[in-house]
C-alpha positions as CSV (number, residue, x, y, z in Angstrom):
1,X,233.7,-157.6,49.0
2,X,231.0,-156.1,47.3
3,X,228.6,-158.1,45.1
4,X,228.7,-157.7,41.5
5,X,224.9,-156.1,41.7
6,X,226.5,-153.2,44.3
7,X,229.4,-152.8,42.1
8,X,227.3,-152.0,39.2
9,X,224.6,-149.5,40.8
10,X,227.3,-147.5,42.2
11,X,228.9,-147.4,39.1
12,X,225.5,-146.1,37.4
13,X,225.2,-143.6,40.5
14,X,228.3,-142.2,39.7
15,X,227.8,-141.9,35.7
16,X,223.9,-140.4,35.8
17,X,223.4,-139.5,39.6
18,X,226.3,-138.0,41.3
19,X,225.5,-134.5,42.5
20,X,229.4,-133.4,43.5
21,X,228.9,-129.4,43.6
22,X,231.4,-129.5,40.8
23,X,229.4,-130.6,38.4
24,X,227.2,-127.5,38.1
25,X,224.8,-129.0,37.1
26,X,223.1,-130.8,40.8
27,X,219.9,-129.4,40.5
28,X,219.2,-130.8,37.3
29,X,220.5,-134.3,38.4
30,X,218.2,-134.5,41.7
31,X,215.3,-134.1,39.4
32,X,216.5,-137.3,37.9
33,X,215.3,-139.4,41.4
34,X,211.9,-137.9,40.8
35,X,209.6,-140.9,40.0
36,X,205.9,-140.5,38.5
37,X,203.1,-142.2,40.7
38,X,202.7,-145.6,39.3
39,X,202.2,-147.3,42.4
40,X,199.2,-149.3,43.1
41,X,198.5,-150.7,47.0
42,X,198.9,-154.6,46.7
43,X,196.4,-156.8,47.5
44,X,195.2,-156.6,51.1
45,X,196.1,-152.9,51.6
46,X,194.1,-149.7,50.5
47,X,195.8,-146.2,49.4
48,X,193.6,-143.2,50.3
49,X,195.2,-139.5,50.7
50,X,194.2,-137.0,53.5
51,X,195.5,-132.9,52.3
52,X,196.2,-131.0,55.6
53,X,195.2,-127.5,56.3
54,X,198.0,-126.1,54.7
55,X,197.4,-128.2,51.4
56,X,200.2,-130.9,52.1
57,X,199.0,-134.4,51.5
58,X,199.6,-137.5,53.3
59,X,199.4,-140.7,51.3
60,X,198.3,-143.9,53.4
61,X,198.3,-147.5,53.0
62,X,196.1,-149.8,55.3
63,X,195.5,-153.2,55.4
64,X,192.4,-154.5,55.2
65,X,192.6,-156.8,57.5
66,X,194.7,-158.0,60.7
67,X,195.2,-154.0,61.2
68,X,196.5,-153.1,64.5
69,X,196.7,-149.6,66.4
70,X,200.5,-149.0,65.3
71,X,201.8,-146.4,62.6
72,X,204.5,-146.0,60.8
73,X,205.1,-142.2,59.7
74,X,207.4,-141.8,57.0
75,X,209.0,-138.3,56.2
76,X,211.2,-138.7,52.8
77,X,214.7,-137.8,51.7
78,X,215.2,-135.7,48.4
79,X,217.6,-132.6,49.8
80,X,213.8,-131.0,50.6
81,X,213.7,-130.7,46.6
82,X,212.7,-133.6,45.4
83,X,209.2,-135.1,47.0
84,X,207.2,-138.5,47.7
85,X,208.4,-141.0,44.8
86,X,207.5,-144.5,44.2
87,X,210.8,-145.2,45.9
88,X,209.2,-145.0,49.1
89,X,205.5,-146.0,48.3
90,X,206.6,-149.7,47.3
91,X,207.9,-150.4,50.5
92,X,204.8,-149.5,52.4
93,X,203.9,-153.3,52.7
94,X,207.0,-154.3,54.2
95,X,206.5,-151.6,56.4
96,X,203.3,-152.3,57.4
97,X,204.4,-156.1,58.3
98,X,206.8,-154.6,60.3
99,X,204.8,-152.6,62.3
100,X,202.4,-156.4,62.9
101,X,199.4,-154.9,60.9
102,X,200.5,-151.1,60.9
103,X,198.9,-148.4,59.0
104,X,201.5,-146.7,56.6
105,X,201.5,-142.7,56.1
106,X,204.1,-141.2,54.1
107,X,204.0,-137.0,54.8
108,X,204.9,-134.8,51.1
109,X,205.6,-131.6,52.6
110,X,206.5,-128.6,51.0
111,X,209.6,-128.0,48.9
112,X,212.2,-125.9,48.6
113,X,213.7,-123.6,46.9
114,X,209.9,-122.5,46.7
115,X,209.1,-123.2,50.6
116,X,212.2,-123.0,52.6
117,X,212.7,-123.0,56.6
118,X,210.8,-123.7,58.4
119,X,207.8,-124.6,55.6
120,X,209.2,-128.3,56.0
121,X,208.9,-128.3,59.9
122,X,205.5,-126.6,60.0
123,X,204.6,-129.3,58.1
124,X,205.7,-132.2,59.9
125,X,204.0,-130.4,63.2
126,X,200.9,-130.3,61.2
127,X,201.4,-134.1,60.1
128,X,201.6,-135.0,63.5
129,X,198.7,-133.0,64.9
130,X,197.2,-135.2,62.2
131,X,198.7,-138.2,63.6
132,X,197.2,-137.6,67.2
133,X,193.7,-136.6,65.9
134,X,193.1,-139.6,64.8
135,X,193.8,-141.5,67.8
136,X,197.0,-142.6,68.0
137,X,198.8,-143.6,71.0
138,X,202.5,-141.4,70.3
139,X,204.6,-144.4,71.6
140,X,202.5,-146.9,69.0
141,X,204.1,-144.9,66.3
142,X,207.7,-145.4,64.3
143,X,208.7,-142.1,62.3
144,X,211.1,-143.4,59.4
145,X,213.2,-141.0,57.6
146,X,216.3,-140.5,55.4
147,X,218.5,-138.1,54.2
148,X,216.9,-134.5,54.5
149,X,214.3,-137.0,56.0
150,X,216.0,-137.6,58.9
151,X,216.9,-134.1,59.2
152,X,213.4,-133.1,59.1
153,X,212.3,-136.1,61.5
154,X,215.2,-135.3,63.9
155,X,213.7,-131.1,63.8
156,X,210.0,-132.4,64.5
157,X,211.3,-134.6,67.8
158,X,213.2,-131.6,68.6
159,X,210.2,-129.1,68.4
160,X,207.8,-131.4,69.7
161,X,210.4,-131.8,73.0
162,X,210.3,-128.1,73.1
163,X,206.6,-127.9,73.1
164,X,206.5,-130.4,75.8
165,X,204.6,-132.9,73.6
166,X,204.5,-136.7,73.5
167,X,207.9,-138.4,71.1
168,X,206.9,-141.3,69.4
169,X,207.6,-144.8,70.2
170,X,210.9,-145.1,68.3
171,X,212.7,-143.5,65.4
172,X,214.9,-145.5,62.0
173,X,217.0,-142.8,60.3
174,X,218.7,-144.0,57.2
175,X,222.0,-141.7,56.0
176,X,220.7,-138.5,58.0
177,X,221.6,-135.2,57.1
178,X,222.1,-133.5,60.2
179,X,225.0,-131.2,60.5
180,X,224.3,-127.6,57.4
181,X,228.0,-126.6,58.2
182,X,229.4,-129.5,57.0
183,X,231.8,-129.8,60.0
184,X,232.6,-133.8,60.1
185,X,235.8,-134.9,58.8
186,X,234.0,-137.3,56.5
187,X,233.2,-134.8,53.9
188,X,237.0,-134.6,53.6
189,X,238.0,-138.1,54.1
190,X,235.3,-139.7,52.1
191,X,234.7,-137.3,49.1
192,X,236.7,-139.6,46.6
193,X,234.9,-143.0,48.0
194,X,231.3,-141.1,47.7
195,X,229.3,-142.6,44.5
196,X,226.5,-139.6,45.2
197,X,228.1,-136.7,46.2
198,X,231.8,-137.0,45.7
199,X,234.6,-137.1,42.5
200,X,238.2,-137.9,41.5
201,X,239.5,-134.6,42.5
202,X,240.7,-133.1,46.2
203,X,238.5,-131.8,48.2
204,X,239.7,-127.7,48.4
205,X,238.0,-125.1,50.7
206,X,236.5,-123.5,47.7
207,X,234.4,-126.7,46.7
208,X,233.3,-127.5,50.5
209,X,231.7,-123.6,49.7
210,X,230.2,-124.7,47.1
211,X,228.7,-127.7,48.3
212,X,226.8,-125.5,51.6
213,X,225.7,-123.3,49.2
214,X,224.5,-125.5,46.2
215,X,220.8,-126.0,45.4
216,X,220.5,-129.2,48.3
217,X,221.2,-126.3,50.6
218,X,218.4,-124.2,49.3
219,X,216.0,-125.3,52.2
220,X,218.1,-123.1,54.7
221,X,216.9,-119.4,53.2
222,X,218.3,-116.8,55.6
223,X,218.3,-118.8,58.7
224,X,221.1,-120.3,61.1
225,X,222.8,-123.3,59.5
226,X,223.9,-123.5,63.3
227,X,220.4,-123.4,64.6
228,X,219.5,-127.2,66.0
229,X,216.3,-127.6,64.0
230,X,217.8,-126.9,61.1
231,X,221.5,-128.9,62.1
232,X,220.5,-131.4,64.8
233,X,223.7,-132.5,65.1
234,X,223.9,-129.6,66.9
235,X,221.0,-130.3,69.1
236,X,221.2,-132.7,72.3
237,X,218.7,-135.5,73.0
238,X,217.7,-136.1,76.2
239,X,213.7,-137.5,76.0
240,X,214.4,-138.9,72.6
241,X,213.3,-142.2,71.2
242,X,214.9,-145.4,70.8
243,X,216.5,-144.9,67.4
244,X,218.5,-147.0,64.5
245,X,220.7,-145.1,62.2
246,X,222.1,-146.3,59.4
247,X,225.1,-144.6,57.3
248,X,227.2,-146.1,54.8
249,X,230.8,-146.0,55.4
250,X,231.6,-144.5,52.2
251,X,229.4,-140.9,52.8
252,X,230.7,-138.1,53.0
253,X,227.3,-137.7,55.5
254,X,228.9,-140.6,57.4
255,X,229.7,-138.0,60.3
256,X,226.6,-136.5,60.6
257,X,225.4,-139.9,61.8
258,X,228.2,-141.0,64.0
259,X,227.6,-137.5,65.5
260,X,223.9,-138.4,66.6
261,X,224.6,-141.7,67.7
262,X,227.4,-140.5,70.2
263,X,225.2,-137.7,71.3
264,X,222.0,-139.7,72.0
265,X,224.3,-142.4,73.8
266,X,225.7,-139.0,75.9
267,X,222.0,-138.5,76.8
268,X,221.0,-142.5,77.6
269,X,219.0,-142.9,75.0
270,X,218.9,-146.2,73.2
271,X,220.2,-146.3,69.9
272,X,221.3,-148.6,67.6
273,X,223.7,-147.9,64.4
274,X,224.4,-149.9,61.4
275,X,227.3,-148.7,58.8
276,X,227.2,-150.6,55.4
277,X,230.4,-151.5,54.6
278,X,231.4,-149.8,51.2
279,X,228.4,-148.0,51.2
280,X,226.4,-145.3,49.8
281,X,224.0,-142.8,50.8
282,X,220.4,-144.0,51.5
283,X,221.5,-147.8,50.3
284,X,218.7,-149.5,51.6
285,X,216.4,-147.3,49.4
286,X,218.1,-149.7,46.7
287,X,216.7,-152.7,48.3
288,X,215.3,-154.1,45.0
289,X,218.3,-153.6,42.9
290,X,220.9,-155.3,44.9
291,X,221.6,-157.8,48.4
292,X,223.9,-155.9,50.6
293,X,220.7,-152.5,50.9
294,X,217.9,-155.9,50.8
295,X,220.3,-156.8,54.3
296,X,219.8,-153.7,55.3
297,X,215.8,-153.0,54.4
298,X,215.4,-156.5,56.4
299,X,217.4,-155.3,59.5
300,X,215.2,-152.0,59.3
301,X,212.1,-153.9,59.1
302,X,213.3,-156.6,62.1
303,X,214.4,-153.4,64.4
304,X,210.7,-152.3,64.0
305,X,209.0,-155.8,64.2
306,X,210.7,-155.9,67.5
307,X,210.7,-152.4,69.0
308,X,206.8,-153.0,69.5
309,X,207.6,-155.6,71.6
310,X,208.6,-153.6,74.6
311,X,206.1,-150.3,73.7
């Protein structure tokens, strides 16, 4: 059963934040999760910004003390139109814990529908370039990312295996989006159950259309949806890092995880997965406002605690 505090934030994702295609009005609605930076690093961390070669910043937050040689590199969510929010800057400290000491960098690449494929990925190669120039040993690093995220996290492993290059030391994907043809059976099954991007009515043919081709799409321009760097569940994994995934079971995404996870067991990589019961997309974002996505945030932050333990 879900707690009252669940309960009451899906209901107030549903009233102001659902983005069902439907609506006509999802573009307008993502905005809504766009945050003005009021963040300020807590005591015993710093905040400094680097702005790559191709004018894309990366936000950081060190400790001052007891800092160790590990990173964790976070790529956000948003449907690659929505950037860096205070969402993901307040839990840089826990993070950082996490990691024993780790530094914190949170990559705001470019956004669509100004900067679409493969703007995002070039930036994530270049945020990674960054990551090796200053010294960083590839398996001391975590790569966090959700939604279009993990999409974009999942792309950069799968570029960086193609260029022969070094994967980092592990990988936590929360609700990935991972499959731009919408294939899984969850977008059917689900679509009445999902506070974010579902409704009341049935899903028809004509509205799974216009949900690959509403703005959340935008990213994809004139490429492949079935290309692997822009659908990794498409993709296979051999090489890849030890990963957690986390989906909720009420997605309509939920496939587009399951997908991975059976994949990357298919290629004997070690991977955990976590499915919130009665869940939403990106829950443990939500980790202030109720217990069951504070469970989850905890599990994410024990996975990494303990994932340095055998780097």
């Amino acid at each position: 059963m879900l707690s009252i505090r669940a309960s009451i934030c899906i209901f107030a994702i549903k009233k102001l934040f659902n983005l069902n295609p439907a609506r006509g009005d999802q573009a307008e609605r993502m905005g809504k999760f766009a945050t003005k930076d009021r963040y300020k690093a807590p005591m015993g961390y710093a905040r400094t910004k680097v702005v790559l070669d191709n004018n894309v910043p990366i936000e950081i937050v060190d400790p001052r003390e007891n800092k160790n040689n590990n990173l964790i590199f976070v790529i956000h969510g948003g449907g690659y139109i929505v950037g860096m929010s205070d969402v993901y800057r307040n839990l840089a400290k826990r993070y950082s814990k996490a990691g024993r000491g780790a530094r914190v960098a949170f990559l705001d690449y470019r956004l669509a529908p100004e900067y679409k494929y493969p703007c995002a990925l070039e930036d994530a190669l270049a945020g990674w370039d960054w990551v090796l120039r200053q010294g960083y040993n590839p398996k001391d690093v975590t790569v966090i990312g959700d939604s279009a995220g993990g999409n974009l996290t999942l792309a950069l492993m799968l570029k960086l295996r193609e260029m022969k290059k070094e994967l980092p030391g592990a990988l936590v994907l929360i609700s990935p989006w991972t499959d731009m043809t919408a294939s899984g059976e969850s977008y059917i099954k689900n679509f009445k159950d999902d506070a974010l991007f579902g409704g009341k009515q049935e899903v028809t043919l004509e509205m799974k259309e216009q949900l690959i081709n509403s703005p959340i799409y935008a990213f994809i321009g004139d490429a492949d949806r079935k290309d692997p760097l822009i659908s990794p569940a498409l993709a296979s994994f051999e090489g890849f890092p030890k990963s957690l995934i986390l989906v909720g079971s009420h997605e309509i995404l939920m496939d587009d995880s399951l997908t991975i996870v059976k994949k990357m067991k298919d290629a004997g990589v070690e991977v955990e997965l976590l499915v919130g019961q009665g869940m939403f997309h990106i829950w443990p974002m939500f980790c202030r406002l109720f217990p069951e996505a504070e469970k989850a945030m905890k599990a994410i932050c024990s996975y990494i605690y303990k994932s340095y333990e055998s780097r």
